[in-house]
mmCIF file as Biopython writes it, N, C-alpha, C and O atoms, coordinates in Angstrom:
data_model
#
loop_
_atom_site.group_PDB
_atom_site.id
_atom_site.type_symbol
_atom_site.label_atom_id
_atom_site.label_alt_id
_atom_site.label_comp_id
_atom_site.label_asym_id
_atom_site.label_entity_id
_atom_site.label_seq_id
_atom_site.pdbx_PDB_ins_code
_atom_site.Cartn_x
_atom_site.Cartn_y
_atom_site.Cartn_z
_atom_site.occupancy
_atom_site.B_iso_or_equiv
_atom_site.auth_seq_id
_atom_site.auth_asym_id
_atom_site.pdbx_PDB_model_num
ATOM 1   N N  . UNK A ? 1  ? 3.147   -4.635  16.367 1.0 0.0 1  A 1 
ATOM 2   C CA . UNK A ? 1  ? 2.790   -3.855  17.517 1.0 0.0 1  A 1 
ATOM 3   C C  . UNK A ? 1  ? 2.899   -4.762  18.731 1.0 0.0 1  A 1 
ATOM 4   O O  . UNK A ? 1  ? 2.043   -5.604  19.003 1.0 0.0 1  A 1 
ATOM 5   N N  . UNK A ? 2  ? 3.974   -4.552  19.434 1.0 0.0 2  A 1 
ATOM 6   C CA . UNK A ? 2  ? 3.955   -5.010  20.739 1.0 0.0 2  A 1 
ATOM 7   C C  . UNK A ? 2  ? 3.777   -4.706  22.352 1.0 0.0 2  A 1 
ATOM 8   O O  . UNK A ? 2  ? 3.685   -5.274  23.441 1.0 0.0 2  A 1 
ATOM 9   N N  . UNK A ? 3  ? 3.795   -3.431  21.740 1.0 0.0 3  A 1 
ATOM 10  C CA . UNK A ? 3  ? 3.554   -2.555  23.475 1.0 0.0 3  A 1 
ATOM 11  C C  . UNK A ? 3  ? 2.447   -1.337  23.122 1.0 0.0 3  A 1 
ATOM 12  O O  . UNK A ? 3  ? 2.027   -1.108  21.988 1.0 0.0 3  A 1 
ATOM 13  N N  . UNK A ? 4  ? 2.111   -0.695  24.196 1.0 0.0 4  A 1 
ATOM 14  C CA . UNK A ? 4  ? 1.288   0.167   24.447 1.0 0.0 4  A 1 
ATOM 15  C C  . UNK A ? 4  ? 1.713   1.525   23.570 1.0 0.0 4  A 1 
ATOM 16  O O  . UNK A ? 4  ? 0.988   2.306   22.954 1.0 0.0 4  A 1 
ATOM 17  N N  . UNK A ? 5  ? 3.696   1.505   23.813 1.0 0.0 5  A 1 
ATOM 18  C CA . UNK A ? 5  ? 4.392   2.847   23.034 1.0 0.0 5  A 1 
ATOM 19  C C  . UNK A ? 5  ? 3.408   2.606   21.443 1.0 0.0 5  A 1 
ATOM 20  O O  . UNK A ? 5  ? 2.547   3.352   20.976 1.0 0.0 5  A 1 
ATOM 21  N N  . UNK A ? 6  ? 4.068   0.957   20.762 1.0 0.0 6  A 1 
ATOM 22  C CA . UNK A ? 6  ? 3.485   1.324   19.200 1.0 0.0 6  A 1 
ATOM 23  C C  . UNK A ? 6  ? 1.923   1.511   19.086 1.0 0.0 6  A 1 
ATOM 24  O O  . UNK A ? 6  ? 1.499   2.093   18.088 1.0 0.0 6  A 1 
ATOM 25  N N  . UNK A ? 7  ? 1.192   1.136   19.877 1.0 0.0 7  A 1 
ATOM 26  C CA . UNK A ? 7  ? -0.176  1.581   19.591 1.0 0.0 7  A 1 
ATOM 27  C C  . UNK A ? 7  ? -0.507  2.917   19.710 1.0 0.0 7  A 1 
ATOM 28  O O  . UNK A ? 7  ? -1.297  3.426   18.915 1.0 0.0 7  A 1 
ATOM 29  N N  . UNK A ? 8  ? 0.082   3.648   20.749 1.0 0.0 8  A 1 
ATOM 30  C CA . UNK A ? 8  ? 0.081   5.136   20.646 1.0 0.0 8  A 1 
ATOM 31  C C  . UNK A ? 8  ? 0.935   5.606   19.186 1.0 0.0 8  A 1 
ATOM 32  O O  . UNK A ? 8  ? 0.328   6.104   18.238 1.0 0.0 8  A 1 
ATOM 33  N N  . UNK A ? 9  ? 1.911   5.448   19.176 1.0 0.0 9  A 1 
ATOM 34  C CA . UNK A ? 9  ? 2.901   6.057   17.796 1.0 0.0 9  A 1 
ATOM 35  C C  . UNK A ? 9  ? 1.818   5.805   16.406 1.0 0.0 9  A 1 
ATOM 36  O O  . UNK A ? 9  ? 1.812   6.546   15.423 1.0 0.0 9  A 1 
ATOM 37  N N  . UNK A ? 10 ? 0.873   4.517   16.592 1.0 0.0 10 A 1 
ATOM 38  C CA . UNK A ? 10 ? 0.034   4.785   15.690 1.0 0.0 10 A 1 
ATOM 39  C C  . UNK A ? 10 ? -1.002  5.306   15.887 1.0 0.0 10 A 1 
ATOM 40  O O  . UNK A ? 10 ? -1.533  5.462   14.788 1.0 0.0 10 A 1 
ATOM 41  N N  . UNK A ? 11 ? -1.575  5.649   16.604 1.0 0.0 11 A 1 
ATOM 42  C CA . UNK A ? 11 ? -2.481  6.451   16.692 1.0 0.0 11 A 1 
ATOM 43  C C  . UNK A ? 11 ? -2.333  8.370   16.694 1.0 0.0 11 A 1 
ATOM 44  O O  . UNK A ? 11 ? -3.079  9.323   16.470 1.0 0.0 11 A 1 
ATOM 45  N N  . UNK A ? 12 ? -0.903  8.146   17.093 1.0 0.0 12 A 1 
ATOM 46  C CA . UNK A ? 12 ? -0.531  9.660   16.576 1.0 0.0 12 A 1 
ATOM 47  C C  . UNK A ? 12 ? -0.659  9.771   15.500 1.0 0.0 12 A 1 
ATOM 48  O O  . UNK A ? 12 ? -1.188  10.767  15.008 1.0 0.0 12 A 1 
ATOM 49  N N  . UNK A ? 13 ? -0.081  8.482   14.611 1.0 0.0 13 A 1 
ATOM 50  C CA . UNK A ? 13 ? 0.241   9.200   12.955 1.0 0.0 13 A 1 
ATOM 51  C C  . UNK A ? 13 ? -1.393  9.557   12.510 1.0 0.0 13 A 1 
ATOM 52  O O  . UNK A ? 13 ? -1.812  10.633  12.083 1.0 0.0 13 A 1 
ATOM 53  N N  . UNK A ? 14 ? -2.178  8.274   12.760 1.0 0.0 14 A 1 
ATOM 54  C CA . UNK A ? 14 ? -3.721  8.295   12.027 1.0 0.0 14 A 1 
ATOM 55  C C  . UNK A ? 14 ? -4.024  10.027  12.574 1.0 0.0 14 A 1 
ATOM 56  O O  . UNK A ? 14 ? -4.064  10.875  11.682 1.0 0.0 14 A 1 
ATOM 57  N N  . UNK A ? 15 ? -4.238  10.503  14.118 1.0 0.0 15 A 1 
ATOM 58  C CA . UNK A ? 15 ? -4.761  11.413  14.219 1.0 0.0 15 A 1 
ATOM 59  C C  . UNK A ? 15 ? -4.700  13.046  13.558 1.0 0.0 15 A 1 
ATOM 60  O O  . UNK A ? 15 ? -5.319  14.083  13.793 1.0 0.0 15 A 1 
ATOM 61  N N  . UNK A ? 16 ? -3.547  12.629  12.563 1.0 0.0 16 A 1 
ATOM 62  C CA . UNK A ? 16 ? -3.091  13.566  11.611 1.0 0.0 16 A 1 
ATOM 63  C C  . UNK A ? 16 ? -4.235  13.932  10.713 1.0 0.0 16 A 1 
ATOM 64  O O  . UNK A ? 16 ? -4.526  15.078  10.371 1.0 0.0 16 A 1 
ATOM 65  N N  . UNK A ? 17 ? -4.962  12.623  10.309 1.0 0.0 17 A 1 
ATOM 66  C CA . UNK A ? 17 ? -6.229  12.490  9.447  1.0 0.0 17 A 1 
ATOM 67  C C  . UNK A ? 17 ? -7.334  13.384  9.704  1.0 0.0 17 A 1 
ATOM 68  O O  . UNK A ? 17 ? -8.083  13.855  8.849  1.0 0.0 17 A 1 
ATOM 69  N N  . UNK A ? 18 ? -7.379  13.602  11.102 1.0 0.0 18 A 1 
ATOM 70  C CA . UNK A ? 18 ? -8.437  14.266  11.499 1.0 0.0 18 A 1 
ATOM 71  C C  . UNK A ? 18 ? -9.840  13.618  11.465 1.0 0.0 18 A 1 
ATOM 72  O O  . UNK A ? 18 ? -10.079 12.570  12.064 1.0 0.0 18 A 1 
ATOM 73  N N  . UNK A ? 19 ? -10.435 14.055  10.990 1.0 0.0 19 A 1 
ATOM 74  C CA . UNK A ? 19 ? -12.214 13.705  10.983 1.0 0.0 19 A 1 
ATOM 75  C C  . UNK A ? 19 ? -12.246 12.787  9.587  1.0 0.0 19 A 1 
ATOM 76  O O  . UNK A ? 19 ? -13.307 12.316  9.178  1.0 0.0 19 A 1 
ATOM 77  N N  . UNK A ? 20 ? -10.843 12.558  8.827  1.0 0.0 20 A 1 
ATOM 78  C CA . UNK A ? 20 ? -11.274 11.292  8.069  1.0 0.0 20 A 1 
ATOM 79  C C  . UNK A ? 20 ? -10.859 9.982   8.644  1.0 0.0 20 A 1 
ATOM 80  O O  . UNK A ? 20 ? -10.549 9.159   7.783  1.0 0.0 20 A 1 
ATOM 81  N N  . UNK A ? 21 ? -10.789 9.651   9.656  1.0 0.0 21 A 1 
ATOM 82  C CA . UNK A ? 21 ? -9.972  8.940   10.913 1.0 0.0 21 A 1 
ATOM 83  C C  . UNK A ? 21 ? -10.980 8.861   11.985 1.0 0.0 21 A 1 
ATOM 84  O O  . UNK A ? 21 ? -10.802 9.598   12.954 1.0 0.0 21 A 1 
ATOM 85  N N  . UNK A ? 22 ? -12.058 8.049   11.969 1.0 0.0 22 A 1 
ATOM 86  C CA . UNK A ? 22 ? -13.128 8.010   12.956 1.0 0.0 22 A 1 
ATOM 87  C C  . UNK A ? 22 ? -12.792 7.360   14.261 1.0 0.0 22 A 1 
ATOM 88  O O  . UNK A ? 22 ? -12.833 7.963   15.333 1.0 0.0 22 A 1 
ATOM 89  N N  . UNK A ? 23 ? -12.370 5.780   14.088 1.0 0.0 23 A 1 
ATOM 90  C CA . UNK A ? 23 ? -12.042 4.960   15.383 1.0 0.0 23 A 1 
ATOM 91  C C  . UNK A ? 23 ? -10.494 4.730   15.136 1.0 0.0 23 A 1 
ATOM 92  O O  . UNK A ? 23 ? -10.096 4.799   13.973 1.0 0.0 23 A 1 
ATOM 93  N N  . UNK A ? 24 ? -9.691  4.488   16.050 1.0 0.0 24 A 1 
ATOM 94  C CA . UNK A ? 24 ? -8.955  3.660   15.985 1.0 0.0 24 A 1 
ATOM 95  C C  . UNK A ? 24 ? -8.991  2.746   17.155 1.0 0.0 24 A 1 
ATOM 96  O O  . UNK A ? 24 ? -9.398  3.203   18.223 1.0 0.0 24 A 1 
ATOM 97  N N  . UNK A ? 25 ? -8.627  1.551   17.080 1.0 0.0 25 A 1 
ATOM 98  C CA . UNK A ? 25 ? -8.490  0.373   18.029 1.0 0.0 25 A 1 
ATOM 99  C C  . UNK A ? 25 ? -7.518  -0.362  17.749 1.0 0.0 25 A 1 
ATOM 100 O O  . UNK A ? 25 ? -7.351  -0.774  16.601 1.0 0.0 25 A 1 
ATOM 101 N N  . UNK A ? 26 ? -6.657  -0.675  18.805 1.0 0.0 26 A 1 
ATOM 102 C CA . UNK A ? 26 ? -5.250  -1.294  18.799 1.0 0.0 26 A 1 
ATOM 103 C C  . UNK A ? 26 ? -5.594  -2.307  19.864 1.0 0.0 26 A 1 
ATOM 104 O O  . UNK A ? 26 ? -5.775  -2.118  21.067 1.0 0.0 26 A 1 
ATOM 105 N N  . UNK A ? 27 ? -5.658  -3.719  18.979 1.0 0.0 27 A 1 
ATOM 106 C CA . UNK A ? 27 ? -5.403  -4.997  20.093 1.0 0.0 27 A 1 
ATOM 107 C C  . UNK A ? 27 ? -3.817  -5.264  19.717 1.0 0.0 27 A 1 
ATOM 108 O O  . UNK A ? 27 ? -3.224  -5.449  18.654 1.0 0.0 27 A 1 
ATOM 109 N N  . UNK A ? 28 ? -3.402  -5.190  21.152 1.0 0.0 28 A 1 
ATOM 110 C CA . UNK A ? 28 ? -2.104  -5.743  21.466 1.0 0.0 28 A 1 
ATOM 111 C C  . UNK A ? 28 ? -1.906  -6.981  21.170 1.0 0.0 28 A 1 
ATOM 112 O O  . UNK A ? 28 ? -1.231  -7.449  20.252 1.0 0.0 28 A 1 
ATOM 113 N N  . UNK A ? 29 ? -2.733  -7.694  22.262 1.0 0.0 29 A 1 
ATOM 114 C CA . UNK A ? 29 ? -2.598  -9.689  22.288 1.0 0.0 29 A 1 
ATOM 115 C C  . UNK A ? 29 ? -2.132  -10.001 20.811 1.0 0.0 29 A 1 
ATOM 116 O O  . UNK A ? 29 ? -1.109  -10.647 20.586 1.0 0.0 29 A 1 
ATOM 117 N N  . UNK A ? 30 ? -3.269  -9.306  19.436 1.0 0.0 30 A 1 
ATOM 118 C CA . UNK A ? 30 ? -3.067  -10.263 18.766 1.0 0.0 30 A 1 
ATOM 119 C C  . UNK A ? 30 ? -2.674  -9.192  17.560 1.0 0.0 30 A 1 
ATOM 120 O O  . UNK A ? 30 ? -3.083  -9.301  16.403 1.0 0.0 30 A 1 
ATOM 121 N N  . UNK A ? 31 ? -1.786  -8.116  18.055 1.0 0.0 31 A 1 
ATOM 122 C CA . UNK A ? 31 ? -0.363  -7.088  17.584 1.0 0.0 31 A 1 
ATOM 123 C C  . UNK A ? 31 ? -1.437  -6.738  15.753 1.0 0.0 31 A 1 
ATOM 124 O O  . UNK A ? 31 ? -1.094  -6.998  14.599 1.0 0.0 31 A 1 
ATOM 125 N N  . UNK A ? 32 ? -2.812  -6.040  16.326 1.0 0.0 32 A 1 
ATOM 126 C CA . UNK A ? 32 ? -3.770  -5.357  15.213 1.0 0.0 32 A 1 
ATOM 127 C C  . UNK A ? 32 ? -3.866  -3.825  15.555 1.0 0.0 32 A 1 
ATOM 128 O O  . UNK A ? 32 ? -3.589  -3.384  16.671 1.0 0.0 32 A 1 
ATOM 129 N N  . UNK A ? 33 ? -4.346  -2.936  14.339 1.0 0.0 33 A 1 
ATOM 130 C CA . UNK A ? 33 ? -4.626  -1.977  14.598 1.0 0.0 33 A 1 
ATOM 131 C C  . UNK A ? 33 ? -6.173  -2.150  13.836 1.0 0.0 33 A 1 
ATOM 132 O O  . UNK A ? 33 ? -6.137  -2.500  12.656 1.0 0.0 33 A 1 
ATOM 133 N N  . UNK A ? 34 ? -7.390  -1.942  14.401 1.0 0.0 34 A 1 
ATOM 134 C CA . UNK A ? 34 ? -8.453  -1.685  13.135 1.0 0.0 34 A 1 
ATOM 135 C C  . UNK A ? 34 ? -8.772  -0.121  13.385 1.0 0.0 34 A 1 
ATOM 136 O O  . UNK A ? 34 ? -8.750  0.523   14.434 1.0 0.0 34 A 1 
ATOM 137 N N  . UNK A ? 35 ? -9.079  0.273   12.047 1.0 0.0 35 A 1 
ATOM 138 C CA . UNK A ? 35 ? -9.409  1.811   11.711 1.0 0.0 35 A 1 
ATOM 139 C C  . UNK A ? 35 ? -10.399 1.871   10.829 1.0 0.0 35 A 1 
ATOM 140 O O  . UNK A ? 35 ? -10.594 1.194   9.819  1.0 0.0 35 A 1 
ATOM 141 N N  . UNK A ? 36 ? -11.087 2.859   11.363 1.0 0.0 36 A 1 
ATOM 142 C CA . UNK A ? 36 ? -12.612 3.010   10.380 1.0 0.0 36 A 1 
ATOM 143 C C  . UNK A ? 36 ? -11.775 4.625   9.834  1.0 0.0 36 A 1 
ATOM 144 O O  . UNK A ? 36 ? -11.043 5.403   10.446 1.0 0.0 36 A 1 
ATOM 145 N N  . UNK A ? 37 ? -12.235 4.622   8.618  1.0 0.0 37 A 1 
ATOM 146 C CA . UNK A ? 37 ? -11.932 5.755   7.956  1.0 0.0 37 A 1 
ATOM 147 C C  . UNK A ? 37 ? -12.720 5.724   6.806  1.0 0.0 37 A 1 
ATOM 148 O O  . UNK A ? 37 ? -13.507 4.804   6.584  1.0 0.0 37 A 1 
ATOM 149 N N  . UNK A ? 38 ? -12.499 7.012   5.799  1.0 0.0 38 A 1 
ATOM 150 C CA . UNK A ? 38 ? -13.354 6.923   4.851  1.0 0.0 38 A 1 
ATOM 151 C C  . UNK A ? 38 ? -12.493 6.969   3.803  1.0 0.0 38 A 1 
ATOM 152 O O  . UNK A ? 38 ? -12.861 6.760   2.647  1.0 0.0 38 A 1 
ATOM 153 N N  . UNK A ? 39 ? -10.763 7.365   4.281  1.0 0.0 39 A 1 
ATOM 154 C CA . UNK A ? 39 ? -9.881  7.117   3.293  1.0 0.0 39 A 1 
ATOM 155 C C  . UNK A ? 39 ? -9.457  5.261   2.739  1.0 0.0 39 A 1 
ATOM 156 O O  . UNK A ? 39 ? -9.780  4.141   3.137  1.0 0.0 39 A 1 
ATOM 157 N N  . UNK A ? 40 ? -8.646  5.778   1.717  1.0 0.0 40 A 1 
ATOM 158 C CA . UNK A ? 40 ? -8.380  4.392   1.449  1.0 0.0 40 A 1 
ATOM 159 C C  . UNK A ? 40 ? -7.035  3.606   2.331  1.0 0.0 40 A 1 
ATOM 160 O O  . UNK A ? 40 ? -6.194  4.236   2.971  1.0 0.0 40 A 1 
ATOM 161 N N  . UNK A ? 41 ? -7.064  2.396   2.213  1.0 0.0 41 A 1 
ATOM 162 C CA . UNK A ? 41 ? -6.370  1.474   2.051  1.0 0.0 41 A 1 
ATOM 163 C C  . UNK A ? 41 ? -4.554  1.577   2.560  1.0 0.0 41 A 1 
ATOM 164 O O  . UNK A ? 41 ? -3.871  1.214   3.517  1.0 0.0 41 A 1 
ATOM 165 N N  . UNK A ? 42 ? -4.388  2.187   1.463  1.0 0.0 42 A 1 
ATOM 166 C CA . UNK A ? 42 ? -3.032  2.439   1.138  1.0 0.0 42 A 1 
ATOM 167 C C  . UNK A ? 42 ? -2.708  3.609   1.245  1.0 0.0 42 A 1 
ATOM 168 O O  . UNK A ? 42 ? -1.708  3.706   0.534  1.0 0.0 42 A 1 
ATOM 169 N N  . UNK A ? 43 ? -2.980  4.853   1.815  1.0 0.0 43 A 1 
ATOM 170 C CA . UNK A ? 43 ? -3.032  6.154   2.882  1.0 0.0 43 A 1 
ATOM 171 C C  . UNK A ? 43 ? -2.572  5.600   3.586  1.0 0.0 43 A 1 
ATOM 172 O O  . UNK A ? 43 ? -1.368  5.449   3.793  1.0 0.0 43 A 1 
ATOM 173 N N  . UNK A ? 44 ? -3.900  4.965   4.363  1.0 0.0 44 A 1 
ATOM 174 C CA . UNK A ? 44 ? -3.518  4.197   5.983  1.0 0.0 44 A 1 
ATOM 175 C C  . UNK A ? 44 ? -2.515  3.753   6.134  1.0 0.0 44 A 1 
ATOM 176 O O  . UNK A ? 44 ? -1.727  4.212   6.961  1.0 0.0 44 A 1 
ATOM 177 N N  . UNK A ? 45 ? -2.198  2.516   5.219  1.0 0.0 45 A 1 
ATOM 178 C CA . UNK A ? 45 ? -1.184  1.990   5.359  1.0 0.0 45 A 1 
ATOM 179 C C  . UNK A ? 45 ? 0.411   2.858   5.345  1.0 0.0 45 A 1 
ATOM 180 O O  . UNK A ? 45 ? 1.418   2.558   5.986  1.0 0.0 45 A 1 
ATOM 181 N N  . UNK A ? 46 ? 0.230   3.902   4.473  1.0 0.0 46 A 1 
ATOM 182 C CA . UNK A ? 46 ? 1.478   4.381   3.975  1.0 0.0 46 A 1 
ATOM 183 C C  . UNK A ? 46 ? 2.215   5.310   5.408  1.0 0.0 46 A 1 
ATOM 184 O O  . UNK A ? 46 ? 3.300   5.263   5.987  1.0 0.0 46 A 1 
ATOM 185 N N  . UNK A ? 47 ? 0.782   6.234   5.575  1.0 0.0 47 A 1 
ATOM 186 C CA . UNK A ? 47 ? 1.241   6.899   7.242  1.0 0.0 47 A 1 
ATOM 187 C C  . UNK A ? 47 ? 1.556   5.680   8.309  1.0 0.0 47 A 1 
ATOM 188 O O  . UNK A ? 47 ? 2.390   5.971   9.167  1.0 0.0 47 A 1 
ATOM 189 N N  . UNK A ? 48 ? 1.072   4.531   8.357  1.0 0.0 48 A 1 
ATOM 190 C CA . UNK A ? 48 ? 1.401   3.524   9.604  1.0 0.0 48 A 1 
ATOM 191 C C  . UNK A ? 48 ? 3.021   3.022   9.045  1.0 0.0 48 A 1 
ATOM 192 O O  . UNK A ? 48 ? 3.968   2.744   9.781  1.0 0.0 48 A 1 
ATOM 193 N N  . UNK A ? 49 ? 3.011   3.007   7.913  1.0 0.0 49 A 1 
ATOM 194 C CA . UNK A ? 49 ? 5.008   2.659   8.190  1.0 0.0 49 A 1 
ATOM 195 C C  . UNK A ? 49 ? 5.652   3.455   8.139  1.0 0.0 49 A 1 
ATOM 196 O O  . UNK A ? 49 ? 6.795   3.262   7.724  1.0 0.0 49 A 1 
ATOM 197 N N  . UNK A ? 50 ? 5.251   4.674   8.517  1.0 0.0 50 A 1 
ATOM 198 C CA . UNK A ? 50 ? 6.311   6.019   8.534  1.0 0.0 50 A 1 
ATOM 199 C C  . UNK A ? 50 ? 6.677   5.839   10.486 1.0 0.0 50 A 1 
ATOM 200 O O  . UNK A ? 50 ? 7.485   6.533   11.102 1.0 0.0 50 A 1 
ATOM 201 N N  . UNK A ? 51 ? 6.094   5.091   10.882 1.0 0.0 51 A 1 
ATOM 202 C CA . UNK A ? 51 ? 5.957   4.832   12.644 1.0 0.0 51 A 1 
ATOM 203 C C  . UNK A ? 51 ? 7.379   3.562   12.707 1.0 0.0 51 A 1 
ATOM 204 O O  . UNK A ? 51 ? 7.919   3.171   13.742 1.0 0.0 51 A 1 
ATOM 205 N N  . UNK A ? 52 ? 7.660   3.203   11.530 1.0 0.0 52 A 1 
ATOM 206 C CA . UNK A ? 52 ? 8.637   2.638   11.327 1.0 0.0 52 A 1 
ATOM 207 C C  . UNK A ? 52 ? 8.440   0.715   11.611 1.0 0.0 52 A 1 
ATOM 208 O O  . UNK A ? 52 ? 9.239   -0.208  11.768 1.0 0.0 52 A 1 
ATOM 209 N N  . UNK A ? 53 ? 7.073   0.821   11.563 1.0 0.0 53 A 1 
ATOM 210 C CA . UNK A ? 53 ? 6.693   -0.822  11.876 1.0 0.0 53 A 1 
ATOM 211 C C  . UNK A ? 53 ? 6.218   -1.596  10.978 1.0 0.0 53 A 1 
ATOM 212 O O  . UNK A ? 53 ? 5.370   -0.827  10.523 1.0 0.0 53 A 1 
ATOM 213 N N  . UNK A ? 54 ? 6.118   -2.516  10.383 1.0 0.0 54 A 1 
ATOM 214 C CA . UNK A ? 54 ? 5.398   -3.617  9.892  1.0 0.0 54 A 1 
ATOM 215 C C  . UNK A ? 54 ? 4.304   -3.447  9.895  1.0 0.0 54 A 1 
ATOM 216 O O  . UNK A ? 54 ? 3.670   -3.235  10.928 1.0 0.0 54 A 1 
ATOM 217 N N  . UNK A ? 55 ? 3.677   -3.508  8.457  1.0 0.0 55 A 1 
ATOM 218 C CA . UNK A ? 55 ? 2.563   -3.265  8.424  1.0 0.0 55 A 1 
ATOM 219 C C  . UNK A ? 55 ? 1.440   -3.907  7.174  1.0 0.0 55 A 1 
ATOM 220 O O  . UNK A ? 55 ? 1.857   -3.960  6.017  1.0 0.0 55 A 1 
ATOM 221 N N  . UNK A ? 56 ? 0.389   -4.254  7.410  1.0 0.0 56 A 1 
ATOM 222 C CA . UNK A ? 56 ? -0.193  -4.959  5.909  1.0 0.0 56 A 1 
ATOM 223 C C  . UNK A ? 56 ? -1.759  -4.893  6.599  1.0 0.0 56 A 1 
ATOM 224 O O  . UNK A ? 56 ? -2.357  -4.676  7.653  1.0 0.0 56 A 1 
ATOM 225 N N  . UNK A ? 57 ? -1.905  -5.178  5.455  1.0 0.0 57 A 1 
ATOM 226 C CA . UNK A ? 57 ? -4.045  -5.380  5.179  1.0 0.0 57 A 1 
ATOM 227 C C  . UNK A ? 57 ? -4.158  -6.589  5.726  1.0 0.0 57 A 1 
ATOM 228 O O  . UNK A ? 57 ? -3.385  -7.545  5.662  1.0 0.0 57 A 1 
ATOM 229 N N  . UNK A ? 58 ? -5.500  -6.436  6.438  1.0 0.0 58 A 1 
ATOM 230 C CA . UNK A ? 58 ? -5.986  -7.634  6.793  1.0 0.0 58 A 1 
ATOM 231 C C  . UNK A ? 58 ? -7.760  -7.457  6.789  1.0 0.0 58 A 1 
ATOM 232 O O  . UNK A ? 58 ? -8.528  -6.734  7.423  1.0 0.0 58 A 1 
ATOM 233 N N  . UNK A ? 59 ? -7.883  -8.155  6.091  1.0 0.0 59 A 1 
ATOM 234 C CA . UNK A ? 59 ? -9.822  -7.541  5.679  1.0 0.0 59 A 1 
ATOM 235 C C  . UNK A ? 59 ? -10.363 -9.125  6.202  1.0 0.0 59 A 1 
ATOM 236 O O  . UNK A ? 59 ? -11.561 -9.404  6.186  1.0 0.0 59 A 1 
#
């Protein structure tokens, strides 16, 4: 994530989730997305590379 576009493009995909998709927060500087959800893991992950970007866990 390097610009403002991919933090929106992900936050479109998450908002698909609806109400299982509580926060999202996108720091640029240091190219993160954190998401509180109640889904798992690998959901998240799977809708964030359909945005066509690089993507992995970081706990």
């Amino acid at each position: 994530m390097t610009c403002e576009g991919c933090a929106n493009a992900a936050k479109k995909v998450l908002s698909k989730f609806g109400d299982n998709v509580s926060e999202v927060n996108a720091d640029i500087p240091r190219k993160r997305i954190v998401v509180t959800t109640n889904l798992s893991s690998d959901v998240i992950l799977e809708a964030l590379k359909k945005t066509g970007k690089e993507c992995s866990l970081v706990t």
